[in-house]
Kinemage of the C-alpha trace (Angstrom):
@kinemage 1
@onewidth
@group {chain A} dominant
@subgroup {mainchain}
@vectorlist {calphas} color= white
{ca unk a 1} P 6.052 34.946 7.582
{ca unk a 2} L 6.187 32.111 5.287
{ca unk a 3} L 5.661 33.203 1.606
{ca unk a 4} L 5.144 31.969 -1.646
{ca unk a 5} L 6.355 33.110 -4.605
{ca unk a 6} L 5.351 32.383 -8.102
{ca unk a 7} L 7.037 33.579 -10.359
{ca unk a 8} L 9.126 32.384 -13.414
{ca unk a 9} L 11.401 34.962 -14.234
{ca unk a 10} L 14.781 33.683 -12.778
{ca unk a 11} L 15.950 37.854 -12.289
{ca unk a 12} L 12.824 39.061 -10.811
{ca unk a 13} L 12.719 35.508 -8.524
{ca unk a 14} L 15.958 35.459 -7.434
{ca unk a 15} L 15.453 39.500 -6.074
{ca unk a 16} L 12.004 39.288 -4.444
{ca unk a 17} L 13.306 36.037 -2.841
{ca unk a 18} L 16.697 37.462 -1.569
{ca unk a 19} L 14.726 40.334 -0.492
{ca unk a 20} L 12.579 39.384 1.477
{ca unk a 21} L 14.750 37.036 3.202
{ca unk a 22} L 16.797 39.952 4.550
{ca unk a 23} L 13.653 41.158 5.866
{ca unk a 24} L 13.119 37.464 8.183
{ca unk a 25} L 10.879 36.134 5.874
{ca unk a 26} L 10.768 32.713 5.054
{ca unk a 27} L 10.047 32.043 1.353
{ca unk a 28} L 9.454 28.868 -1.242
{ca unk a 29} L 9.407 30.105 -4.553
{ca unk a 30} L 8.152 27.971 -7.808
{ca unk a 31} L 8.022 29.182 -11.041
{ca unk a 32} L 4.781 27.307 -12.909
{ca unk a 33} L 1.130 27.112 -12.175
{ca unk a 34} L 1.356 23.378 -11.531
{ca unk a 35} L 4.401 23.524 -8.897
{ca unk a 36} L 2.310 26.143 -6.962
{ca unk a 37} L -0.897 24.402 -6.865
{ca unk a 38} L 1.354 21.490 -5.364
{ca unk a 39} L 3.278 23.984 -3.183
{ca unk a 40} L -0.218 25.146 -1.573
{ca unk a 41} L -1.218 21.699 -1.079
{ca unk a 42} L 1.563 20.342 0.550
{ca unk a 43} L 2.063 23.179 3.097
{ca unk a 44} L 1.153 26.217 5.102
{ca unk a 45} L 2.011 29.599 4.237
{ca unk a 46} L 1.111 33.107 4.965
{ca unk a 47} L 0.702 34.994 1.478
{ca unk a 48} L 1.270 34.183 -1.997
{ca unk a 49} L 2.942 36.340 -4.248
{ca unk a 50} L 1.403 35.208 -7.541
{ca unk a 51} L 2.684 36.306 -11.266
{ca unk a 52} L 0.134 36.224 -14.036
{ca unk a 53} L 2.460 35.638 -17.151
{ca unk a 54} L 3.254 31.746 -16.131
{ca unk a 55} L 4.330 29.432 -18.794
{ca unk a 56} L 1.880 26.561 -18.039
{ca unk a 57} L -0.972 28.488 -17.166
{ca unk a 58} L -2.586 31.985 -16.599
{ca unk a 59} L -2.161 32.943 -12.762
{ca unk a 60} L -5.578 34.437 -13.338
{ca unk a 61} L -6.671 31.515 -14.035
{ca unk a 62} L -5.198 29.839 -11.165
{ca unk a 63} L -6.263 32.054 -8.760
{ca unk a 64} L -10.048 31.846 -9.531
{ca unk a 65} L -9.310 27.994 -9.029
{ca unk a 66} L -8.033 28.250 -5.612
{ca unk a 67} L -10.788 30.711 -4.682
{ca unk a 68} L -13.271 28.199 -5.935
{ca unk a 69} L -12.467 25.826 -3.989
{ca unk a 70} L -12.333 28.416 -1.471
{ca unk a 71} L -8.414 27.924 -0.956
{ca unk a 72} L -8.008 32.024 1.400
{ca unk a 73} L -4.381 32.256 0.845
{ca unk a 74} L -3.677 36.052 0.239
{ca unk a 75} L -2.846 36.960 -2.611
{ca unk a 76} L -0.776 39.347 -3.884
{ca unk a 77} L -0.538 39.467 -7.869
{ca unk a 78} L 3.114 40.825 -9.216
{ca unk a 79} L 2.597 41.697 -13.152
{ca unk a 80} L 3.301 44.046 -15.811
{ca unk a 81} L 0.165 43.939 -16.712
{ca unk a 82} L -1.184 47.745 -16.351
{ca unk a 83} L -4.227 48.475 -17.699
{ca unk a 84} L -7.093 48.892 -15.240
{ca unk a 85} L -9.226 46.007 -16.845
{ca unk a 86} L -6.314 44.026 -16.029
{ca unk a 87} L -6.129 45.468 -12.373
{ca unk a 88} L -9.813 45.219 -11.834
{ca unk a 89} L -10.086 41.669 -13.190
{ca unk a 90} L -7.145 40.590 -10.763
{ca unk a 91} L -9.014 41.884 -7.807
{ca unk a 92} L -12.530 40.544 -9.232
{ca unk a 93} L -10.969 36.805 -9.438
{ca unk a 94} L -9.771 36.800 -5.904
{ca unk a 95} L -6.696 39.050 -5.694
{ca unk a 96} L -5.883 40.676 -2.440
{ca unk a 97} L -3.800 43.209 -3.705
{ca unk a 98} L -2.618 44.529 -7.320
{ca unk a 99} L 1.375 45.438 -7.437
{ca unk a 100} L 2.470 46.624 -10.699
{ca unk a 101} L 6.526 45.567 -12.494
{ca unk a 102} L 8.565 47.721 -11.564
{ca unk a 103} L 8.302 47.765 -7.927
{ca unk a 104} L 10.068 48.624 -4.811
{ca unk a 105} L 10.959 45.959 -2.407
{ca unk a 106} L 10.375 48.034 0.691
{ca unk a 107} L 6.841 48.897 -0.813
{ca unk a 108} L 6.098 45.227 -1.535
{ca unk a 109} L 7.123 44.093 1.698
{ca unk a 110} L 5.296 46.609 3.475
{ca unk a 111} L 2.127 45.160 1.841
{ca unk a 112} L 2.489 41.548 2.698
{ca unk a 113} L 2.373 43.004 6.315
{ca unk a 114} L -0.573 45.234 5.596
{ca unk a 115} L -2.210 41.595 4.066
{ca unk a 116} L -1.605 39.737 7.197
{ca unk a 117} L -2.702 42.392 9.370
{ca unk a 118} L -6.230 42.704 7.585
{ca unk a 119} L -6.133 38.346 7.463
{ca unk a 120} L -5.808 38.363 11.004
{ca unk a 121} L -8.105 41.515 11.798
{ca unk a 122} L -6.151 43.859 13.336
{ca unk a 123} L -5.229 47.434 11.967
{ca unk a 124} L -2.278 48.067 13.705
{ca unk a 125} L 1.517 46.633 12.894
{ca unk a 126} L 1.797 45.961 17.121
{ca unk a 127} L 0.786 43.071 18.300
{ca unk a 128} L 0.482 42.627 22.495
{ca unk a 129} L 0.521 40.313 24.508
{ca unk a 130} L 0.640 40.796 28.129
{ca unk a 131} L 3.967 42.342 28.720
{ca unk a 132} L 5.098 41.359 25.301
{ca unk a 133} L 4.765 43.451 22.192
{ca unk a 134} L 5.870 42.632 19.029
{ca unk a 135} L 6.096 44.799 15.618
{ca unk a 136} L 5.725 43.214 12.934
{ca unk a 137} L 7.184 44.507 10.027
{ca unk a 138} L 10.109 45.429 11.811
{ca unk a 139} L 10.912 42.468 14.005
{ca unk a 140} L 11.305 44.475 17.262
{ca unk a 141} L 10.423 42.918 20.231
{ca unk a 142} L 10.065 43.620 23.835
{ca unk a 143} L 8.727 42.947 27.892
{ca unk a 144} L 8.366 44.578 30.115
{ca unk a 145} L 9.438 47.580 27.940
{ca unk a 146} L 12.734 46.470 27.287
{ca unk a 147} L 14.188 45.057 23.849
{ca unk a 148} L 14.553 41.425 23.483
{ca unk a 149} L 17.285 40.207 20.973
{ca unk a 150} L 15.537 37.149 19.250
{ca unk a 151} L 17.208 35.333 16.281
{ca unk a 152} L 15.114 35.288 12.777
{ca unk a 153} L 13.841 31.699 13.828
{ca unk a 154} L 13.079 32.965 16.840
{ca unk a 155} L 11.389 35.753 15.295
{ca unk a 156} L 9.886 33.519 12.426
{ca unk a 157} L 8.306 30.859 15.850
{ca unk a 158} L 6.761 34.071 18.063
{ca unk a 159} L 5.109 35.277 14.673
{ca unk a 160} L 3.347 32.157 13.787
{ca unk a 161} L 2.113 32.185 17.047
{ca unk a 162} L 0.783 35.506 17.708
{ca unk a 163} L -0.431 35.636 13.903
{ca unk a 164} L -2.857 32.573 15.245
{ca unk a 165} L -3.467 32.843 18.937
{ca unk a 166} L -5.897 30.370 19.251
{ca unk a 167} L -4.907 28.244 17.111
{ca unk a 168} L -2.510 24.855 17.780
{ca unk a 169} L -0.082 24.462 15.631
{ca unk a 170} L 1.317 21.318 14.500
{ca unk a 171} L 5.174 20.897 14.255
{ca unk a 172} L 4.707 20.507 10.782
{ca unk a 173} L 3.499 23.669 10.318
{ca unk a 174} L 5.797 25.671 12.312
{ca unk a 175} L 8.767 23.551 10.636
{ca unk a 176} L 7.228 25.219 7.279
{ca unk a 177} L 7.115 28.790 8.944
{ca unk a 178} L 10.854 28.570 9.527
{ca unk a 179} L 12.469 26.826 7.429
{ca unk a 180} L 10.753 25.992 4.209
{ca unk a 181} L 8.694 23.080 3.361
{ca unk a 182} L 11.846 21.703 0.972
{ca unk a 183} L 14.458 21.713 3.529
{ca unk a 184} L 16.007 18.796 5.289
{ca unk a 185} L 16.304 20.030 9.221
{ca unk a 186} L 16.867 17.756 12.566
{ca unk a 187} L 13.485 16.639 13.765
{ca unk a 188} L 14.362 18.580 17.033
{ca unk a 189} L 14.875 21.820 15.453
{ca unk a 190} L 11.977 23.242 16.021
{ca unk a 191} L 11.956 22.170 20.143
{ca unk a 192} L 14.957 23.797 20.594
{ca unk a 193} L 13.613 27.108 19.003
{ca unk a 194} L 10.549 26.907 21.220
{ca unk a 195} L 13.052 26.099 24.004
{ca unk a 196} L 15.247 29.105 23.522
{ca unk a 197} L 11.421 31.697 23.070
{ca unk a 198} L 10.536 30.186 26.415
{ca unk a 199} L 13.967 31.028 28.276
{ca unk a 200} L 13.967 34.595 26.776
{ca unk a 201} L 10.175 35.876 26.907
{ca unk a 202} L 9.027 32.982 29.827
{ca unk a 203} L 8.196 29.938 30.100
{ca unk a 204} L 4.532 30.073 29.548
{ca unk a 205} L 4.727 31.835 26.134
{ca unk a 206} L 4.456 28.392 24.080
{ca unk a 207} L 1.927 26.219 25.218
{ca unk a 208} L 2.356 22.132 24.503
{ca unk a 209} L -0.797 20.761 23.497
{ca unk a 210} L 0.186 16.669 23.539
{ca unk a 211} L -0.434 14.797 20.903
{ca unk a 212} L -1.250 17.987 18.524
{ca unk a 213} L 1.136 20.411 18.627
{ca unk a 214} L 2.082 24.094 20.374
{ca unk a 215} L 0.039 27.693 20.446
{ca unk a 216} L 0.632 30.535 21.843
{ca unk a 217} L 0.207 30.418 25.898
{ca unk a 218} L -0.597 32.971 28.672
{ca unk a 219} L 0.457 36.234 28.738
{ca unk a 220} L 3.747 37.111 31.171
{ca unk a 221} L 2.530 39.337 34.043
């Protein structure tokens, strides 16, 4: 899961990011209006986690912007703001969900997964796929029935593709799913991650589309 995280107080940041990190995410965090607008147009994530106290500029504000020009990033607003005027006008500009400071990490995470789930229509935290299942929220994989041990890029590669099934993927993208739009990595990197998913779960579980990029390909029997 690639996130984003706006938010520009250095304490809270530094948690939410380390936190979710231990939980295989892959995060970019900014901490103004401007450098998340420019975030979300450079790259491809899976959720935002957006605070509304920014220095430069509401994150109300910037929400109803990216919802206007129909930007569907889900959205997850982080504030202290309490009051149910505040909560209701969140969710009435765009908001997916409405988290109130304090929080608990394993209650925030478990809502970015509830996000994706309802993004990508499905109700359940399995996903299958032929032999393969996956769980989502806690990383477990296995075929046949028995537990595969993947590594969190690993992980990080099989989620982007079962998260979009029919879509292809460019490299691009799945560069940003694992690593981060702002880090430097080998231009191979992401082959060799695709190479290692194919020797553990088959070789017809990442499709090559040339000239485009990968998606997710055939089931194993």
């Amino acid at each position: 899961m690639h996130v984003l995280v706006v938010e520009d107080d250095e304490l809270i940041a530094t948690g939410v990011v380390a936190g979710l990190q231990l939980h295989g995410m892959t995060v970019h965090r900014v901490a103004t209006a401007a450098a998340a607008q420019a975030a979300q147009d450079g790259a491809s994530f899976d959720v935002c986690i957006l605070d509304l106290g920014l220095p430069d500029e509401d994150g109300m504000d910037l929400l109803r912007r990216w919802r206007t020009r129909e930007q569907h990033l889900p959205v997850l607003v982080l504030t202290a703001r309490d009051a149910v005027e505040h909560r209701v006008a969140g969710l009435q500009a765009g908001a997916d969900d409405y988290l109130l400071k304090p929080f608990d990490l394993a209650e925030l995470v478990a809502r970015l997964h509830a996000l994706l789930r309802r993004a990508a229509g499905r109700s359940a935290d399995r996903i299958s796929h032929g032999a393969l299942t996956f769980e989502v929220s806690t990383g477990e994989v296995h075929l046949h029935g028995m537990p595969v041990e993947l590594s969190r890029r690993e992980l990080a590669l099989l989620r982007a593709l079962l998260q979009h099934p029919r879509q292809i993927l460019t490299g691009d993208h799945l560069r940003d799913s694992l690593y981060g739009f702002d880090q430097d990595v080998e231009s191979n990197a992401v082959n060799v991650h695709i190479h290692h998913l194919r020797r553990k779960l088959g070789p017809s579980i990442v499709e090559t589309v040339r000239g485009q990029g990968y998606r997710l390909g055939d089931p194993t029997s």
